[in-house]
CHARMM internal coordinates of N, CA and C (Angstrom, degrees):
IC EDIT
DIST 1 N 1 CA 1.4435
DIST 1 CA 1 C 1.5300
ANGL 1 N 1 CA 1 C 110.49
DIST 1 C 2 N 1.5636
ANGL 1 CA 1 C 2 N 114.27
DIHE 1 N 1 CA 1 C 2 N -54.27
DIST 2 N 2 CA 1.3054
ANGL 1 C 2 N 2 CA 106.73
DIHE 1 CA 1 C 2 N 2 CA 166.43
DIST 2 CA 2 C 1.2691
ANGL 2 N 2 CA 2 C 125.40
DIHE 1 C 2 N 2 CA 2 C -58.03
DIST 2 C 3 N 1.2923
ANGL 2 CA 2 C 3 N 116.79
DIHE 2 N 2 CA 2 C 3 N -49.34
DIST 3 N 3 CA 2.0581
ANGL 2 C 3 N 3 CA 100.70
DIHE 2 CA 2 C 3 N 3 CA 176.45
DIST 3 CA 3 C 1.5026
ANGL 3 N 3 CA 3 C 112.76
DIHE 2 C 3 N 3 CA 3 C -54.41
DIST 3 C 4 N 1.7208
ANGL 3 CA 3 C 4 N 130.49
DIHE 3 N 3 CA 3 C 4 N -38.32
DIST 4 N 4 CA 1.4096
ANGL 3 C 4 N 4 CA 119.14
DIHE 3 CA 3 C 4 N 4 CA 170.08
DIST 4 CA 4 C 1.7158
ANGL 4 N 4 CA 4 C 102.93
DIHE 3 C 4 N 4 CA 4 C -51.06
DIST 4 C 5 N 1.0652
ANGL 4 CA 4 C 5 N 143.14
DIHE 4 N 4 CA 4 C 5 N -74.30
DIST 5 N 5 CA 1.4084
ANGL 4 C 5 N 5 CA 152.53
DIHE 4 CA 4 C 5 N 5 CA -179.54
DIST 5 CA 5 C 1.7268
ANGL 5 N 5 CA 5 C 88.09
DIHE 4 C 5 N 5 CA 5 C -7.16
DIST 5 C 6 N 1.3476
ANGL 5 CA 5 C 6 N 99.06
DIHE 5 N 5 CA 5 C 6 N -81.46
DIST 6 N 6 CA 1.4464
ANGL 5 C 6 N 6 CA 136.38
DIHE 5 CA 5 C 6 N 6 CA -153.72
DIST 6 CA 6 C 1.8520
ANGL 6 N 6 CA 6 C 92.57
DIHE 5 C 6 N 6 CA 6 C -42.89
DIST 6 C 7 N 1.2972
ANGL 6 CA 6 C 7 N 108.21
DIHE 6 N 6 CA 6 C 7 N -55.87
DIST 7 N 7 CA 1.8272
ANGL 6 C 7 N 7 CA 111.16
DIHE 6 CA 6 C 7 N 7 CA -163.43
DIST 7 CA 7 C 1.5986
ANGL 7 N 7 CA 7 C 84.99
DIHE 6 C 7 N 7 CA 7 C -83.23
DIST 7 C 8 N 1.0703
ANGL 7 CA 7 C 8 N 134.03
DIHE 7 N 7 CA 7 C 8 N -55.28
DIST 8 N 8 CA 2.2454
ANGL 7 C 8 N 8 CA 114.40
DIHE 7 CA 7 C 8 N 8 CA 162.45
DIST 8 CA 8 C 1.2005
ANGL 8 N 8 CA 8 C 111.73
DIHE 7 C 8 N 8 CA 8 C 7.20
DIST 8 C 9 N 1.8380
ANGL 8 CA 8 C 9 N 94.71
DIHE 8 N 8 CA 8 C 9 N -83.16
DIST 9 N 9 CA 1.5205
ANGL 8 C 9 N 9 CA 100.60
DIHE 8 CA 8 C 9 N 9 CA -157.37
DIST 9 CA 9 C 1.0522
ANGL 9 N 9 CA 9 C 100.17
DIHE 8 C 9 N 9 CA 9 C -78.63
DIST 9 C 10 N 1.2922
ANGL 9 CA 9 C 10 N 151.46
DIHE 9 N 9 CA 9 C 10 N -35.40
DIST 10 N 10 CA 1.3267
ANGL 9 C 10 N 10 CA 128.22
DIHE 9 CA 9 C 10 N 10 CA 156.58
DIST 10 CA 10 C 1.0384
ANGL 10 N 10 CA 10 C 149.05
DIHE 9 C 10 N 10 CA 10 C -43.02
DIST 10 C 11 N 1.3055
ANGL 10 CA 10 C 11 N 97.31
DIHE 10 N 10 CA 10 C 11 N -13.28
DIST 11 N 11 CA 1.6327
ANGL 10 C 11 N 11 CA 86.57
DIHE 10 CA 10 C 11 N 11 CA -178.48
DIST 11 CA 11 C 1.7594
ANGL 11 N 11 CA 11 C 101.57
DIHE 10 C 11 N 11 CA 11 C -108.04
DIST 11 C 12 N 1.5674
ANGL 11 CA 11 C 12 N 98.31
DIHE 11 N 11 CA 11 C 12 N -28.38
DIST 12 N 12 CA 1.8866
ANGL 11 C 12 N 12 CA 95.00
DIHE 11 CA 11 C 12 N 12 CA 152.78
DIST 12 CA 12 C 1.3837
ANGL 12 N 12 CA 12 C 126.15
DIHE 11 C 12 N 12 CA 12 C -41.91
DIST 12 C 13 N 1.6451
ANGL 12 CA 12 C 13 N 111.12
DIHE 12 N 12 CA 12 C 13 N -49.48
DIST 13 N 13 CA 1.5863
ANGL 12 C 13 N 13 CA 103.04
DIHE 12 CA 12 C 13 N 13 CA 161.10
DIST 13 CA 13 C 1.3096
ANGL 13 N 13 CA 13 C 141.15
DIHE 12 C 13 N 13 CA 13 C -39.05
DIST 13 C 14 N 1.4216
ANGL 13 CA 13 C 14 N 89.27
DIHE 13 N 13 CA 13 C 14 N -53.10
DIST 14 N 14 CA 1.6646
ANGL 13 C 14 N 14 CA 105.69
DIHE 13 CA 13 C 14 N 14 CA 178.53
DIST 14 CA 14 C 1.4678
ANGL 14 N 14 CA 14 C 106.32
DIHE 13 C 14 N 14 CA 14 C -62.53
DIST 14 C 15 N 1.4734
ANGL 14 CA 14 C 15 N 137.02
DIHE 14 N 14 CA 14 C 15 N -55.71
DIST 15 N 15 CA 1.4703
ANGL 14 C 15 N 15 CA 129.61
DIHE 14 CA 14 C 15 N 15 CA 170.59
DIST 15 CA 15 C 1.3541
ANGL 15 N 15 CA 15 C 114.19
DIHE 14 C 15 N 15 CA 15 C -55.07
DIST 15 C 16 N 1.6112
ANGL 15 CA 15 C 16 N 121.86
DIHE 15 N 15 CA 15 C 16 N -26.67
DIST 16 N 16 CA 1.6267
ANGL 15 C 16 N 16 CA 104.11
DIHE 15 CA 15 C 16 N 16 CA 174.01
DIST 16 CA 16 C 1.3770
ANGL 16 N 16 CA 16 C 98.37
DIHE 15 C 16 N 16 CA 16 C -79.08
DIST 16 C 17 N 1.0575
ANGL 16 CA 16 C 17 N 131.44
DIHE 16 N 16 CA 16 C 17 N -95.95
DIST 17 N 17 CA 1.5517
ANGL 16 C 17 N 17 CA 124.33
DIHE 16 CA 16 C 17 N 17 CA 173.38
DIST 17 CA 17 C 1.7711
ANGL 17 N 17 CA 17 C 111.09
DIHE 16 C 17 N 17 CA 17 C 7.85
DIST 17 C 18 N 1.2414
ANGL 17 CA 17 C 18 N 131.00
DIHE 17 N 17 CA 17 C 18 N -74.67
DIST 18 N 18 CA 1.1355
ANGL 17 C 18 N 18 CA 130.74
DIHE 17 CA 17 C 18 N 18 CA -138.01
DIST 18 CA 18 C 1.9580
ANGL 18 N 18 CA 18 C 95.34
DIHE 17 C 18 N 18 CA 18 C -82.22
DIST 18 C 19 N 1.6406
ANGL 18 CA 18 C 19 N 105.99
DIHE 18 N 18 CA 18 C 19 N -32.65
DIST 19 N 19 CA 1.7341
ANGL 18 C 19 N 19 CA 119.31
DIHE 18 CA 18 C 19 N 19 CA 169.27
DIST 19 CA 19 C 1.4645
ANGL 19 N 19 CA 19 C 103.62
DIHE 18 C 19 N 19 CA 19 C -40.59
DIST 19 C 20 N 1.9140
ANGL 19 CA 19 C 20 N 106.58
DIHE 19 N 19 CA 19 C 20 N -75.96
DIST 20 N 20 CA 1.5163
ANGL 19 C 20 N 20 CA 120.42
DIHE 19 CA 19 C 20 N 20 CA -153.17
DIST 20 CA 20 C 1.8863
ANGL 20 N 20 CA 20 C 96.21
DIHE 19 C 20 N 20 CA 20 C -65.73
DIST 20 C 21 N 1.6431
ANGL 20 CA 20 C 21 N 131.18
DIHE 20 N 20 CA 20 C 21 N -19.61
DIST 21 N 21 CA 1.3508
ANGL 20 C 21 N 21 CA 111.27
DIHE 20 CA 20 C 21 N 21 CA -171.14
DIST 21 CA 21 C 1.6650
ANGL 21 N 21 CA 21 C 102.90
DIHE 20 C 21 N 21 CA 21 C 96.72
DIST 21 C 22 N 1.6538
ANGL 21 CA 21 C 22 N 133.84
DIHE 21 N 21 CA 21 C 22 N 15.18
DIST 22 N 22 CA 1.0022
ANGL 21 C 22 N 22 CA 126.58
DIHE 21 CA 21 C 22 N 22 CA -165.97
DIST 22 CA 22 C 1.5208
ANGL 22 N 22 CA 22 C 100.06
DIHE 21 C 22 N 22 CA 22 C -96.54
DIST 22 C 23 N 1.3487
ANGL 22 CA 22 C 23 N 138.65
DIHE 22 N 22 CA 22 C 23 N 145.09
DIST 23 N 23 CA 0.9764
ANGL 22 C 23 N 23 CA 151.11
DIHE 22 CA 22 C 23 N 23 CA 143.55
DIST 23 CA 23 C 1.2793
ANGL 23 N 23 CA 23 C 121.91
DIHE 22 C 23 N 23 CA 23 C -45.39
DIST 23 C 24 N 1.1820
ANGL 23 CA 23 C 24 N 132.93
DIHE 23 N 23 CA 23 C 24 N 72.74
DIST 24 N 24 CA 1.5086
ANGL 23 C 24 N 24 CA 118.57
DIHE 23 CA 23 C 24 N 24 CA 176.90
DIST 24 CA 24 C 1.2764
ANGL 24 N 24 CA 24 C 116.00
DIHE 23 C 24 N 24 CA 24 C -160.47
DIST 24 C 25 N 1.2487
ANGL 24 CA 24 C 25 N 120.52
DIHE 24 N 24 CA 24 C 25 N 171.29
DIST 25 N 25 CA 1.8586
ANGL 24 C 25 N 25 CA 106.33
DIHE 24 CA 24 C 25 N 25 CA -168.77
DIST 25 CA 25 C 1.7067
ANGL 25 N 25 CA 25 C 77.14
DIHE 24 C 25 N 25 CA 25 C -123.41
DIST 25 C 26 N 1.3488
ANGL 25 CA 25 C 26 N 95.61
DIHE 25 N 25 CA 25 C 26 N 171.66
DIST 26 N 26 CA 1.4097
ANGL 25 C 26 N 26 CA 111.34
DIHE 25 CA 25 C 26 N 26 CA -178.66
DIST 26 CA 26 C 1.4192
ANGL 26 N 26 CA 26 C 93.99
DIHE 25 C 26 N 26 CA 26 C -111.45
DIST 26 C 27 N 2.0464
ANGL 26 CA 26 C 27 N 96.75
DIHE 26 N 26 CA 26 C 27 N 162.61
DIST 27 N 27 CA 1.8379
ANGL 26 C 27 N 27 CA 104.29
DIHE 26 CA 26 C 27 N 27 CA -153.40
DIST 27 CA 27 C 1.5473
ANGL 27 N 27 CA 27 C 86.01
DIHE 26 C 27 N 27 CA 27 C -63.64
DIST 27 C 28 N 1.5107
ANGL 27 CA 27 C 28 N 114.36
DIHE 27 N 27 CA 27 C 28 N 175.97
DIST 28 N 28 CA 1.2526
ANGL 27 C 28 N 28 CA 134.93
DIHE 27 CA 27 C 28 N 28 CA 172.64
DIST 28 CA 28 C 1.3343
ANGL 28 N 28 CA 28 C 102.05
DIHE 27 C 28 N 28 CA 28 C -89.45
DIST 28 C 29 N 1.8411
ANGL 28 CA 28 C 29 N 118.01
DIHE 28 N 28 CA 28 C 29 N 151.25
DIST 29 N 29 CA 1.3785
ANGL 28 C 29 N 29 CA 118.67
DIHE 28 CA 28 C 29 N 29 CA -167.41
DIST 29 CA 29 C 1.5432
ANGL 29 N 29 CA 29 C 106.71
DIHE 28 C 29 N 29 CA 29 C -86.14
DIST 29 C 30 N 1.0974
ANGL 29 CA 29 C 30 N 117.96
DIHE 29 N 29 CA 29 C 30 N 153.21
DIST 30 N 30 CA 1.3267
ANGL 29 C 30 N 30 CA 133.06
DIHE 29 CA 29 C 30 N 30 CA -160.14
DIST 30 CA 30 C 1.8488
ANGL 30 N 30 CA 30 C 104.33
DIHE 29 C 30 N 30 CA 30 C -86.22
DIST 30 C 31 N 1.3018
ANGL 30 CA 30 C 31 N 118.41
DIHE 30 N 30 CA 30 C 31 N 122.68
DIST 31 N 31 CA 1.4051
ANGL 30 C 31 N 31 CA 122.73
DIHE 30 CA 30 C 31 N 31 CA -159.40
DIST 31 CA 31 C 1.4614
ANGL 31 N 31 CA 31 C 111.85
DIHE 30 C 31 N 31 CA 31 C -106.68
DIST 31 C 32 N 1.3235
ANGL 31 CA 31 C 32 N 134.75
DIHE 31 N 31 CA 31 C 32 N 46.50
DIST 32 N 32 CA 1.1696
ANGL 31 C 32 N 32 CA 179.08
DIHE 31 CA 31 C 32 N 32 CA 118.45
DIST 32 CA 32 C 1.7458
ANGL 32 N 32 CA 32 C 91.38
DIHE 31 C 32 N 32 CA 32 C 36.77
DIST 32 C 33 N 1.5363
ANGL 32 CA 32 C 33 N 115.99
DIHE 32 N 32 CA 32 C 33 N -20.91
DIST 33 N 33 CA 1.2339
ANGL 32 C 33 N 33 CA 131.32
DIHE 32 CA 32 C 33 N 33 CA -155.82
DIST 33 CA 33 C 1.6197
ANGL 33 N 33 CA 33 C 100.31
DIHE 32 C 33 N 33 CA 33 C -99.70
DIST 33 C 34 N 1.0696
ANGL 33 CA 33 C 34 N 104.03
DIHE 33 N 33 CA 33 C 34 N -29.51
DIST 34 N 34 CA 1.3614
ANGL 33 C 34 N 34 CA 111.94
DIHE 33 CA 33 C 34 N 34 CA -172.94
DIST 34 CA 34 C 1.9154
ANGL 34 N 34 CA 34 C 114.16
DIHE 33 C 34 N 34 CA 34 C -108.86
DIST 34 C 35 N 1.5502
ANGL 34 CA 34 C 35 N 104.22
DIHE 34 N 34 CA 34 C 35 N 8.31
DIST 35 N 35 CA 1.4555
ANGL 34 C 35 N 35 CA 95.51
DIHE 34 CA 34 C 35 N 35 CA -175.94
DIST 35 CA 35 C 1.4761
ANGL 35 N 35 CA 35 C 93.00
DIHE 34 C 35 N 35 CA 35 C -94.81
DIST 35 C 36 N 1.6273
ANGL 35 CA 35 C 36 N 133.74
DIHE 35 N 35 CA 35 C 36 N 160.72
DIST 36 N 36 CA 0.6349
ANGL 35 C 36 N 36 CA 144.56
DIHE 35 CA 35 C 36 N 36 CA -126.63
DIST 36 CA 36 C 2.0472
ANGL 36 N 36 CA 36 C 84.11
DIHE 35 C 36 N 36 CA 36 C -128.75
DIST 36 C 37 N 1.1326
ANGL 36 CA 36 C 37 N 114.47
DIHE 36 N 36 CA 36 C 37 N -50.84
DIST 37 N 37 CA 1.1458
ANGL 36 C 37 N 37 CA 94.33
DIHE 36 CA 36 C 37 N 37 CA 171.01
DIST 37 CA 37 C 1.6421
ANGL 37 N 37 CA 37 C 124.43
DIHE 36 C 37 N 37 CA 37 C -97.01
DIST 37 C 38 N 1.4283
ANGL 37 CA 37 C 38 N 117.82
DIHE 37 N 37 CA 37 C 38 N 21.23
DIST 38 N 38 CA 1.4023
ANGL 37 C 38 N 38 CA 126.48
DIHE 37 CA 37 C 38 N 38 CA 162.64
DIST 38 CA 38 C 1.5210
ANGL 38 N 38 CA 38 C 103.50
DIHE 37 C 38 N 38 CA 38 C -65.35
DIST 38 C 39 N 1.9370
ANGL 38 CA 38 C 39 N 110.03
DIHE 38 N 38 CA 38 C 39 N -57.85
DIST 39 N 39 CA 1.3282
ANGL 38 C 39 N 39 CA 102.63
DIHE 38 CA 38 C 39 N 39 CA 177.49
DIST 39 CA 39 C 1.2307
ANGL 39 N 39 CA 39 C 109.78
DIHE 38 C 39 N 39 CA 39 C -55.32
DIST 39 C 40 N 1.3244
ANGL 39 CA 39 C 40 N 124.66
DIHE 39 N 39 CA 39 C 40 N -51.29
DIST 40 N 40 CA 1.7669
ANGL 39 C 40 N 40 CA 103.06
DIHE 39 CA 39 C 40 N 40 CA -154.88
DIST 40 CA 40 C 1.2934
ANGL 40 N 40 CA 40 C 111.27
DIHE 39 C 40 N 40 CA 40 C -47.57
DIST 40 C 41 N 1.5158
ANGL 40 CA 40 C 41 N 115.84
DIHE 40 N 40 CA 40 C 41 N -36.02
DIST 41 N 41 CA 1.4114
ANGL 40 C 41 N 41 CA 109.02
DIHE 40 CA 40 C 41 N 41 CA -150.58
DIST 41 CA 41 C 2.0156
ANGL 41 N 41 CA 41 C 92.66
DIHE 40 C 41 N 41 CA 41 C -81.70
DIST 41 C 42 N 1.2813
ANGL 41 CA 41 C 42 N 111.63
DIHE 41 N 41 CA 41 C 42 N -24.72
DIST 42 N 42 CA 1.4304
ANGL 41 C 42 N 42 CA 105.45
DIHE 41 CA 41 C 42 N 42 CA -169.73
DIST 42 CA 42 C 1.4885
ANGL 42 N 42 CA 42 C 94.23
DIHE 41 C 42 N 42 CA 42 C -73.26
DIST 42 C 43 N 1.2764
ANGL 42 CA 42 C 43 N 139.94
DIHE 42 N 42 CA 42 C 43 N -48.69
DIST 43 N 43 CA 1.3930
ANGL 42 C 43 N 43 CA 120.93
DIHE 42 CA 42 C 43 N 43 CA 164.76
DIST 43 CA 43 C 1.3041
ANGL 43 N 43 CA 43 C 127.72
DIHE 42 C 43 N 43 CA 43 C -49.86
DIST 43 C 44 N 0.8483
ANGL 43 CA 43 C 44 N 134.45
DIHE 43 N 43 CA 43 C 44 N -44.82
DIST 44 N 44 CA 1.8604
ANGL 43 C 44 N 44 CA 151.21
DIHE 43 CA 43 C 44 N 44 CA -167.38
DIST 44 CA 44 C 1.7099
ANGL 44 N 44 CA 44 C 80.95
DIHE 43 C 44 N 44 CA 44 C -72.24
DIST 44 C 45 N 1.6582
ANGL 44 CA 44 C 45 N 133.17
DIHE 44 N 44 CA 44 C 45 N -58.49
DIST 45 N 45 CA 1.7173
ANGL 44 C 45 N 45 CA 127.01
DIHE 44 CA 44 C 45 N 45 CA 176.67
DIST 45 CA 45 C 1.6907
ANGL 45 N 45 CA 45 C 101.29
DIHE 44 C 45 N 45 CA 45 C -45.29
DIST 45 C 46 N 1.2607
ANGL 45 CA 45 C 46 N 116.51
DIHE 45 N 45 CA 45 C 46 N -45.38
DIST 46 N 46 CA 1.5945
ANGL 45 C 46 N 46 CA 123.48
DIHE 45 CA 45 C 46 N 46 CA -145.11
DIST 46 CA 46 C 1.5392
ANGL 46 N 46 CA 46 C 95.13
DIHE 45 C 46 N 46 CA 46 C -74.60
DIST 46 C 47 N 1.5317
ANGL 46 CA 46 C 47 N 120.19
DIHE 46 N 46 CA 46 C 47 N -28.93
DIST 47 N 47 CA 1.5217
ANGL 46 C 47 N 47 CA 126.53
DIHE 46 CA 46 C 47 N 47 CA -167.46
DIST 47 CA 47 C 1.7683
ANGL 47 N 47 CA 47 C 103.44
DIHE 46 C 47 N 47 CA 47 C -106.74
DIST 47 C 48 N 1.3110
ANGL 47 CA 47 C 48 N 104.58
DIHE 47 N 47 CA 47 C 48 N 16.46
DIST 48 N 48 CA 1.9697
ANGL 47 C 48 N 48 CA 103.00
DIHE 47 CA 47 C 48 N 48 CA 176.65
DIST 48 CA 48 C 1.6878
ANGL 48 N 48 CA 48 C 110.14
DIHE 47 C 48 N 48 CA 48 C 62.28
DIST 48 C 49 N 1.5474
ANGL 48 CA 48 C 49 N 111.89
DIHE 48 N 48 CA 48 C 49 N 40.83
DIST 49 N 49 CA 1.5192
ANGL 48 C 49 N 49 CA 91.62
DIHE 48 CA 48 C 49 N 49 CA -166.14
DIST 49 CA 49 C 1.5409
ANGL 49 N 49 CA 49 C 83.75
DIHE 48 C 49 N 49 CA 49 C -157.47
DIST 49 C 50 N 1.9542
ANGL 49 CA 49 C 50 N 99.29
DIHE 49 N 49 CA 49 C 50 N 121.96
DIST 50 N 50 CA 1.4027
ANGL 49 C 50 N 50 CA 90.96
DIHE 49 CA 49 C 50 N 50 CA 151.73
DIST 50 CA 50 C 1.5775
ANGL 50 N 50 CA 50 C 151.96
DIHE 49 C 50 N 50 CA 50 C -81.36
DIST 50 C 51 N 1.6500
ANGL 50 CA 50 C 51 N 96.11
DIHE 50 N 50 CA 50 C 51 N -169.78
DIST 51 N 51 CA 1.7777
ANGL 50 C 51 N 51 CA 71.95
DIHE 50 CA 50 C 51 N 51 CA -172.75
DIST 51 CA 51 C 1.7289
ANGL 51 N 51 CA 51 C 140.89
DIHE 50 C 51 N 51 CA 51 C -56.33
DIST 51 C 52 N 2.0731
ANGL 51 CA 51 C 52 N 75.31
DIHE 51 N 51 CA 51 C 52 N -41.21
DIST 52 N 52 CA 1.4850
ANGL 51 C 52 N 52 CA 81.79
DIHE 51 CA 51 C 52 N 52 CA 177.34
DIST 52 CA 52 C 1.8370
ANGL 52 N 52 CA 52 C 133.31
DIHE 51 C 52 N 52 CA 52 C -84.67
DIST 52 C 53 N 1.8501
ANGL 52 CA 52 C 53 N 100.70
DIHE 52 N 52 CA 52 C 53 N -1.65
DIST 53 N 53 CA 1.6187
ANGL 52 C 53 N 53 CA 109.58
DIHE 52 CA 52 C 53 N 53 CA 157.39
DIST 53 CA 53 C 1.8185
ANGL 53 N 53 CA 53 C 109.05
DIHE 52 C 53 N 53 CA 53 C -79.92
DIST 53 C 54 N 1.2241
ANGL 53 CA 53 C 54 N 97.23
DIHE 53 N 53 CA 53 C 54 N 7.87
DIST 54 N 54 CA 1.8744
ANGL 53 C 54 N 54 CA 84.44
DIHE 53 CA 53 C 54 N 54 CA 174.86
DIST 54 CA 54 C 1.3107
ANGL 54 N 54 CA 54 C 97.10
DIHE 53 C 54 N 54 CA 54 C -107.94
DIST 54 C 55 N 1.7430
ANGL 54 CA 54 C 55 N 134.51
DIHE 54 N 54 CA 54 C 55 N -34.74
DIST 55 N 55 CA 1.0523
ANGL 54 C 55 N 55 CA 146.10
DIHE 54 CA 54 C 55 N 55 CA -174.55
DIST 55 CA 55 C 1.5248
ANGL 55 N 55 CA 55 C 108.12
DIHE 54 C 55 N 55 CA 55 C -43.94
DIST 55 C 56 N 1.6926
ANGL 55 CA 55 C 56 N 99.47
DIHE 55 N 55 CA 55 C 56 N -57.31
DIST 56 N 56 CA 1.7235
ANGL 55 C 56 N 56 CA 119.96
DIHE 55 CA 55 C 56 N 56 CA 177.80
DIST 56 CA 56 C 1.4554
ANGL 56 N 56 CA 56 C 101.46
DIHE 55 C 56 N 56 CA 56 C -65.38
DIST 56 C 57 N 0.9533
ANGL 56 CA 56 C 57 N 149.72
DIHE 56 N 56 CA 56 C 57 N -47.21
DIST 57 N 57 CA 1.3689
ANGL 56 C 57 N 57 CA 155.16
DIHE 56 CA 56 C 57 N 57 CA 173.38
DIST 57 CA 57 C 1.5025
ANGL 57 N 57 CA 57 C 85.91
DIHE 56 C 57 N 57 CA 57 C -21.31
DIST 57 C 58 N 1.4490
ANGL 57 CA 57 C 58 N 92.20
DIHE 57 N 57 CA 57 C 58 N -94.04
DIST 58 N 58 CA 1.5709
ANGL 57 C 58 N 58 CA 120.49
DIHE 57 CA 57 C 58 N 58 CA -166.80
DIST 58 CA 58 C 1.2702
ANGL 58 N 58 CA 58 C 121.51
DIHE 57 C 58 N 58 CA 58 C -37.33
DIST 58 C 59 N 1.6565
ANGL 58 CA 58 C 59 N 116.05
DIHE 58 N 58 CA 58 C 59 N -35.63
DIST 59 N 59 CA 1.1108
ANGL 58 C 59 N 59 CA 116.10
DIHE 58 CA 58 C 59 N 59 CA -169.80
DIST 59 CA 59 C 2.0420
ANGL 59 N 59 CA 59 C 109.16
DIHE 58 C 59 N 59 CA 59 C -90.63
DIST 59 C 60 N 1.0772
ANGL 59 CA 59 C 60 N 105.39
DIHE 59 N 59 CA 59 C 60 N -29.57
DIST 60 N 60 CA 1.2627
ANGL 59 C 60 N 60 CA 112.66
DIHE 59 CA 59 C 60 N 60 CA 166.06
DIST 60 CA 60 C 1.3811
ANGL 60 N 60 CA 60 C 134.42
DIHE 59 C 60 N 60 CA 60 C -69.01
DIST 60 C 61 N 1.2324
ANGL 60 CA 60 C 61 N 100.93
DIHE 60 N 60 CA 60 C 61 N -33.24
DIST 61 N 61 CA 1.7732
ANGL 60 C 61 N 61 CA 117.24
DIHE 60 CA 60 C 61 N 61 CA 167.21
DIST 61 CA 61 C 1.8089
ANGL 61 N 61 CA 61 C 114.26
DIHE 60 C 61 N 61 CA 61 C -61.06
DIST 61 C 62 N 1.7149
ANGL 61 CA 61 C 62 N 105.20
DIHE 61 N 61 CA 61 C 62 N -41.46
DIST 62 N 62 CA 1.0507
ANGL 61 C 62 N 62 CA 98.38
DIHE 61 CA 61 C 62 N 62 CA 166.84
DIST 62 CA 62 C 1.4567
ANGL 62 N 62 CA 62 C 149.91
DIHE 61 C 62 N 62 CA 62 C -74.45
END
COOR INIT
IC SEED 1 N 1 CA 1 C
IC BUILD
């Protein structure tokens, strides 16, 4: 739902921009896929467990 949102206003940008004659690129889309703690947390969702009951996990085990 958010990346549809996300390519919206972008591409609304790009038609206001490209209407008024403005020079400008619109922001680049946000790669949510590649942040490092997007995954964790989508794994840590995928296994029913938040961050900070995995944190305690971890930290207690050790």
């Amino acid at each position: 739902m958010v990346f549809t949102v996300e390519y919206s206003i972008r591409s609304a940008q790009t038609a206001v921009y490209s209407l008024l004659g403005i020079h400008l690129k619109a922001p680049s889309v946000y790669k949510g896929n590649h942040d490092l703690r997007v995954l964790l947390r989508v794994f840590l969702t995928l296994h029913g467990k938040r961050e900070w009951e995995a944190l305690l996990e971890h930290s207690a085990s050790s």
